[in-house]
PAFI-698308 format. One record per residue (C-alpha): residue number from 1; chain; x, z, y. Coordinates in steps of 0.05 Angstrom, whole numbers. Each point is the difference from the previous one (the first is absolute). Last residue first. Layout:
<sites>
num NUM cadena A u X w Z v Y
...
</sites>
This chain:
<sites>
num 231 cadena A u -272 w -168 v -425
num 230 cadena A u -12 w -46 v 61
num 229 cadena A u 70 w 27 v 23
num 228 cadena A u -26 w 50 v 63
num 227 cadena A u 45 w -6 v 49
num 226 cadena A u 58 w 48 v 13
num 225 cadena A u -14 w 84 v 21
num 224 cadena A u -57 w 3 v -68
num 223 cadena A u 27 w 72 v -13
num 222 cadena A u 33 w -25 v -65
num 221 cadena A u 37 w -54 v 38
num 220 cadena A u 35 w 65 v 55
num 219 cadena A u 15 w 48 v -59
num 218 cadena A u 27 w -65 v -35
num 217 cadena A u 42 w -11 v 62
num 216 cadena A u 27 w 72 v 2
num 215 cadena A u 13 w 5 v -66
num 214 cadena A u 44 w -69 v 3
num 213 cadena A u 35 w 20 v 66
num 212 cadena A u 28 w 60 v -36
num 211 cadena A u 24 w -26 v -61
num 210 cadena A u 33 w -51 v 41
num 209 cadena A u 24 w 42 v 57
num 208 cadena A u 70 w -13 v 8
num 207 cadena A u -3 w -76 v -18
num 206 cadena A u -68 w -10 v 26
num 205 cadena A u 36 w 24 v 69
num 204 cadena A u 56 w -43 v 6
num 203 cadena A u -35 w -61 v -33
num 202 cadena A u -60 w 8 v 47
num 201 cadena A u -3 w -85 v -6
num 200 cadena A u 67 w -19 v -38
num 199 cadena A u -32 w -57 v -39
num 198 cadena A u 18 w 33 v -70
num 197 cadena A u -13 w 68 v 34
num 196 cadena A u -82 w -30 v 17
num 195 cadena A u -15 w -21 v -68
num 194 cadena A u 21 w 57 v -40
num 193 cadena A u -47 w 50 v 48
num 192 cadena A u -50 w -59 v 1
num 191 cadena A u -3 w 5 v -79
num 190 cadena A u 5 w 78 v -6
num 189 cadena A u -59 w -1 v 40
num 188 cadena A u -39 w -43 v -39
num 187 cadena A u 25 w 29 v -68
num 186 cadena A u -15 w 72 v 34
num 185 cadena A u -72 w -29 v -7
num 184 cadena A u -50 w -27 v 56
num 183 cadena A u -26 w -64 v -31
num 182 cadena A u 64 w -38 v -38
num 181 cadena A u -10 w -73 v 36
num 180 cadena A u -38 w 27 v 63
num 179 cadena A u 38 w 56 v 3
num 178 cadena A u 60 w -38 v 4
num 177 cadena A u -17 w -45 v 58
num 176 cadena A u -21 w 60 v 36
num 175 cadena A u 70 w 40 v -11
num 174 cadena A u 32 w -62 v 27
num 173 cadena A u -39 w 5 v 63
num 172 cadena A u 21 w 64 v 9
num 171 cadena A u 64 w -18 v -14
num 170 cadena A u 2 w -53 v 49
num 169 cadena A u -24 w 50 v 50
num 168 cadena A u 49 w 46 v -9
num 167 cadena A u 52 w -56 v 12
num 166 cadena A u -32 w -16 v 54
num 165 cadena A u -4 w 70 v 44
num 164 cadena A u 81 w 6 v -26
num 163 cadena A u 15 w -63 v 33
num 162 cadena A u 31 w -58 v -35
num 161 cadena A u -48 w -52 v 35
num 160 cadena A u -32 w -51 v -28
num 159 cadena A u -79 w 19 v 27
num 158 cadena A u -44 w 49 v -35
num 157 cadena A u -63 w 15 v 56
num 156 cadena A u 5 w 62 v 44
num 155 cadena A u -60 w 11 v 37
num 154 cadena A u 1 w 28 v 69
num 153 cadena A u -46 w 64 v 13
num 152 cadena A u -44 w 11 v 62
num 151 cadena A u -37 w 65 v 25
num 150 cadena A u -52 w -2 v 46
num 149 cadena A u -43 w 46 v 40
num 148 cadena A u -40 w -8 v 67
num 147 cadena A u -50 w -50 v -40
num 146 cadena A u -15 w -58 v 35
num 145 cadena A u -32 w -38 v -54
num 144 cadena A u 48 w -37 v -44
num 143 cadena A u -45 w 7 v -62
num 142 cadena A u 13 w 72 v -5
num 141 cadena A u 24 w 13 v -67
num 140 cadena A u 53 w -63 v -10
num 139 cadena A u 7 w -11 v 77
num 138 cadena A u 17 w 59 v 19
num 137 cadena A u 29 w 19 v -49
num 136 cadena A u 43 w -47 v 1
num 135 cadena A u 40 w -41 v -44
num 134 cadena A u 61 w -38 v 12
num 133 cadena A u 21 w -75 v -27
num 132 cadena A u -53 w -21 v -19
num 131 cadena A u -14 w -36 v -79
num 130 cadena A u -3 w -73 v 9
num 129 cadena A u 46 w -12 v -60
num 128 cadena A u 45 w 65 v -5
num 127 cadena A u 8 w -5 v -79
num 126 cadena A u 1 w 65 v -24
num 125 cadena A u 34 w 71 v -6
num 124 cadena A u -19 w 24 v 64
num 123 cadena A u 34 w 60 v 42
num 122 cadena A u -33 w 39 v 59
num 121 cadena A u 36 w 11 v 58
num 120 cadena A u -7 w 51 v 64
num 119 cadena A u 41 w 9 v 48
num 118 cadena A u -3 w 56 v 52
num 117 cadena A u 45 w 18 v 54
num 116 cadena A u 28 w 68 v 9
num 115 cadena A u -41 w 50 v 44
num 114 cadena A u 30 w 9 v 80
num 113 cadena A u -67 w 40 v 21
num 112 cadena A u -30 w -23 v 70
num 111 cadena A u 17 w 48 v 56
num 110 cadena A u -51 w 52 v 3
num 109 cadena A u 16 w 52 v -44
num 108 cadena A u -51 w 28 v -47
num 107 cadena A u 24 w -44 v -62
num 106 cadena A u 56 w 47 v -15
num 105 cadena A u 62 w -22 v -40
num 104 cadena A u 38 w 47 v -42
num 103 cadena A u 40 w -59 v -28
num 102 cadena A u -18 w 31 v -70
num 101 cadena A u -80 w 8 v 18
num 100 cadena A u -11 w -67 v 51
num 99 cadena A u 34 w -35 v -57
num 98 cadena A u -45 w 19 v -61
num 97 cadena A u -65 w -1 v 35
num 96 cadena A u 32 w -74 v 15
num 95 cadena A u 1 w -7 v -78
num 94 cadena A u -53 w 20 v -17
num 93 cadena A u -51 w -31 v 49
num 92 cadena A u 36 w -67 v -18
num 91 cadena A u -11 w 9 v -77
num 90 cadena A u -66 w 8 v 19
num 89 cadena A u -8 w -72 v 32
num 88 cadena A u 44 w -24 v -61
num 87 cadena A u -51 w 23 v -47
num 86 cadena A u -52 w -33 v 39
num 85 cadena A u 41 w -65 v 6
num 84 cadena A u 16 w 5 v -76
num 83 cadena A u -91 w -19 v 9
num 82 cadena A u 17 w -71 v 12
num 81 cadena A u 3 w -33 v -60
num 80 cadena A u 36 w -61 v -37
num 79 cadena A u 10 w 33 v -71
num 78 cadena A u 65 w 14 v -34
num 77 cadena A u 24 w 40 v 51
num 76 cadena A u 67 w 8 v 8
num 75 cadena A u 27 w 75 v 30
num 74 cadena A u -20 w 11 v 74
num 73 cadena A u 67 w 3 v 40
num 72 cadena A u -14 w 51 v 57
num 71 cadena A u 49 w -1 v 53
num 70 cadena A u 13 w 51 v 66
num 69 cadena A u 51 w -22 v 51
num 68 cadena A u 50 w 21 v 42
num 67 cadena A u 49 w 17 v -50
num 66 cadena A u -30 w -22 v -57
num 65 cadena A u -54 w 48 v -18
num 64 cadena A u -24 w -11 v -72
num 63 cadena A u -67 w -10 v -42
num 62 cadena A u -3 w -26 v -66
num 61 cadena A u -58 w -21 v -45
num 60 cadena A u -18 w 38 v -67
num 59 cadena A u -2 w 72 v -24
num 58 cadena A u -38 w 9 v -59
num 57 cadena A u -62 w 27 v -23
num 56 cadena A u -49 w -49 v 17
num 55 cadena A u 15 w 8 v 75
num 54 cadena A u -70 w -2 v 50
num 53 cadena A u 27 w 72 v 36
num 52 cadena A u 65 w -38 v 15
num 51 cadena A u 58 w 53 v 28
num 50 cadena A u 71 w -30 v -10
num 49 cadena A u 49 w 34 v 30
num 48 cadena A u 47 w -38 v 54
num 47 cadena A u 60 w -29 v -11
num 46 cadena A u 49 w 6 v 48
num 45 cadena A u 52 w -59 v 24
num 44 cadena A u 58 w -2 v 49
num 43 cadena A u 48 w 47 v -56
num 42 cadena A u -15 w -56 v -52
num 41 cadena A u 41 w -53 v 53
num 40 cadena A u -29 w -53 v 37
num 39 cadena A u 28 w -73 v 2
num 38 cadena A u -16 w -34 v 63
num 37 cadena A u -67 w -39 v 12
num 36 cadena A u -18 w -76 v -9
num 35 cadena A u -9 w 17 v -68
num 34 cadena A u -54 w 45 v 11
num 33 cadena A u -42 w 13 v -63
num 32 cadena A u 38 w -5 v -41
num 31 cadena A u 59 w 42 v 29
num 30 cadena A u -45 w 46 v 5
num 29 cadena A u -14 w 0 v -79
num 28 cadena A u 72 w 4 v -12
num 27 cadena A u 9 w 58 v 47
num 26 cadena A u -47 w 29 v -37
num 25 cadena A u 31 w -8 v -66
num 24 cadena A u 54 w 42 v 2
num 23 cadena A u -39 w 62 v 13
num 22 cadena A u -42 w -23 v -69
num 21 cadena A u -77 w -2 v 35
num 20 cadena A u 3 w -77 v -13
num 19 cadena A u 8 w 14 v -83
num 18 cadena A u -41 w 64 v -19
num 17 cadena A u -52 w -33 v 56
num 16 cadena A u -10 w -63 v -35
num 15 cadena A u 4 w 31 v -76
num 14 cadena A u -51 w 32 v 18
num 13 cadena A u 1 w 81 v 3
num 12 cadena A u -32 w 55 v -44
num 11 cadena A u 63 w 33 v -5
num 10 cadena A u -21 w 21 v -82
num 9 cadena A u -19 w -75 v -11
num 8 cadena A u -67 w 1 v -41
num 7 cadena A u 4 w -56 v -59
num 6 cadena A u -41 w 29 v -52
num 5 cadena A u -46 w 35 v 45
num 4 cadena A u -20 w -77 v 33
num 3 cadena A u -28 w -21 v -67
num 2 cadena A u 3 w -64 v -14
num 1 cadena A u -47 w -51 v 14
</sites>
């Protein structure tokens, strides 16, 4: 493998949260998520800091408030697990500790607390097949007993739509495929990078950020963040 010093990205950020925490993208990523819902604006969303004491030296995942509610958007993982639902459970003590601080809110009063919605998704680059849709932690760590705590993610599978969730997806996917074929090498990444602006998947971004996106990636491969190749 190579060696991760070589490659170290001075922002120390993925290449999934340098793109979907872009102002412009949020929206984007909303919108995504709820279709059904009304355009929102940059100025109705906030991203929050990103505070993950289990990172492996960069920032990953996303977390937002959109107007009234609170998302996390757990970048792909490349294997089926359950344990993002930890991360996400203290991504959620963050992020409220967050609120009730800037909205000066005090949790002594006694009518219930007006605290934004959460969502919760984790993304999967793979076939579906009888895979759940959610996880819980619940059920995952606790073996459904009745435990008083819970926190539940829905899984976002590739589909055909032209979203800006699926098109990252793709190219993660694409990034796999080429790994596979080329082991994790800037010729890999450079592959999937060429690969994914000839079919117009991130072509905005990859087009601005090329140079960019490929670091980060090959920061992200050398650090073992895609499936192992069997090499």
């Amino acid at each position: 493998m190579a060696d991760t010093k070589e490659y170290e990205y001075s922002t120390k950020n993925s290449m999934f949260r340098d793109l979907f925490s872009e102002p412009a993208c949020l929206p984007n990523v909303y919108k995504a998520l709820h279709p059904e819902d009304a355009p929102i604006t940059e100025e109705d969303c906030t991203l929050v800091p990103l505070e993950d004491p289990f990172s492996v030296g960069i920032n990953e995942d996303l977390i937002f408030f959109a107007k009234d509610k609170l998302i996390i958007l757990m970048e792909p993982q490349p294997v089926w697990s359950a344990n993002v639902l930890v991360r996400a459970f203290i991504y959620l003590q963050n992020a409220y500790e967050t609120y009730l601080y800037d909205t000066d809110t005090f949790t002594c009063d006694t009518d219930p607390l007006k605290i934004p919605f959460p969502e919760i998704y984790v993304m999967y680059p793979g076939e579906k097949g009888n895979l759940p849709d959610e996880l819980s932690l619940k059920d995952s760590f606790f073996k459904g007993e009745n435990c008083k705590l819970n926190v539940t993610a829905q899984i976002l599978y590739a589909d055909k739509s032209d979203t800006v969730i699926n098109q990252y997806i793709t190219f993660f996917m694409t990034v796999t495929e080429q790994a596979k074929k080329h082991d994790k090498t800037k010729e890999a990444v450079s592959n999937a990078i060429r690969i994914c602006r000839e079919k117009g998947v991130l072509g905005e971004y990859l087009g601005r950020k090329e140079q960019q996106a490929e670091e980060m990636v090959l920061y992200g491969l050398c650090l073992d963040r895609t499936p192992d190749t069997g090499k």
